[in-house]
C-alpha positions in Angstrom: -47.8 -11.1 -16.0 -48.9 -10.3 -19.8 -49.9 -6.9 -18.7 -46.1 -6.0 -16.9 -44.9 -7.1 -20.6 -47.4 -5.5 -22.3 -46.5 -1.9 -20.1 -42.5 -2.2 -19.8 -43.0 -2.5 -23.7 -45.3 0.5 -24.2 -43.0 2.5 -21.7 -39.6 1.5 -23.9 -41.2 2.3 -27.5 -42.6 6.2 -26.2 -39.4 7.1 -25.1 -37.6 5.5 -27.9 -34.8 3.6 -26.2 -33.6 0.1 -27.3 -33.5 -3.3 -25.1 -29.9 -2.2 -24.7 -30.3 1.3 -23.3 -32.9 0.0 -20.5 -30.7 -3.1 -19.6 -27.7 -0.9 -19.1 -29.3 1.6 -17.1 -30.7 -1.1 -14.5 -28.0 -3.1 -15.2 -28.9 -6.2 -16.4 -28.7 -8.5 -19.1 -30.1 -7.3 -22.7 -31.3 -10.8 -22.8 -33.3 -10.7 -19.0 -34.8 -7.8 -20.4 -35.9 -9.2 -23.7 -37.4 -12.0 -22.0 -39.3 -9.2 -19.1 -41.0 -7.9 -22.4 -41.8 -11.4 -24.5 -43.4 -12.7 -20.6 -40.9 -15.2 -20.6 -40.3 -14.3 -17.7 -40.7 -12.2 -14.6 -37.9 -10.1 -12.6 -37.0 -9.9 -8.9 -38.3 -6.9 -6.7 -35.0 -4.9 -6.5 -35.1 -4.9 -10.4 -39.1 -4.0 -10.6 -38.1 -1.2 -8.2 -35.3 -0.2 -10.4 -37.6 -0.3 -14.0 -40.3 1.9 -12.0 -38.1 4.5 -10.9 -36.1 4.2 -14.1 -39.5 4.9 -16.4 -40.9 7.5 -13.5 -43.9 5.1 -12.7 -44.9 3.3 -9.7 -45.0 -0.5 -9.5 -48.9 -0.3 -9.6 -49.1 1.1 -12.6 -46.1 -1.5 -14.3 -48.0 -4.5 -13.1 -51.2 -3.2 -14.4 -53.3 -2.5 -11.4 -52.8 1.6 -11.8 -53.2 3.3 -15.8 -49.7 3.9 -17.2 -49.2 7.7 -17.3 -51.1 9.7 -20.4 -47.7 10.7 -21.8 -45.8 7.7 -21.1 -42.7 9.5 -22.4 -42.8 12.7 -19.3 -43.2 9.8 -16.5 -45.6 10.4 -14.0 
């Protein structure tokens, strides 16, 4: 899923936050989250849940199939 990357990447840079931050906050690995962003590889439901509500999008638009919101750093 290049394009889930490609948005939880875009998401983390306009708000500023490290890998760290977002790991902590959805409490996971710094490393599982790394690998989310490099499309290494791809995270279970609950956590897809948890990084949607966490950035203020819906799961549409972190896999892709929605736009990401125009000011990625206000949420939706």
């Amino acid at each position: 899923m290049k394009i889930f990357a490609e948005n939880l990447l875009a998401l983390r840079k306009a708000r500023k936050l490290t890998r760290q931050v977002v790991a902590d906050a959805v409490r996971i690995s710094s490393k599982s989250y790394e690998r989310y962003e490099k499309d290494e590889r791809d995270p279970s439901l609950p956590v897809l849940c948890i990084l949607a509500d966490f950035y203020g999008v819906t799961l549409d638009q972190l896999a892709g199939r929605a736009p990401l919101p125009e000011n990625p750093d206000k949420g939706v």
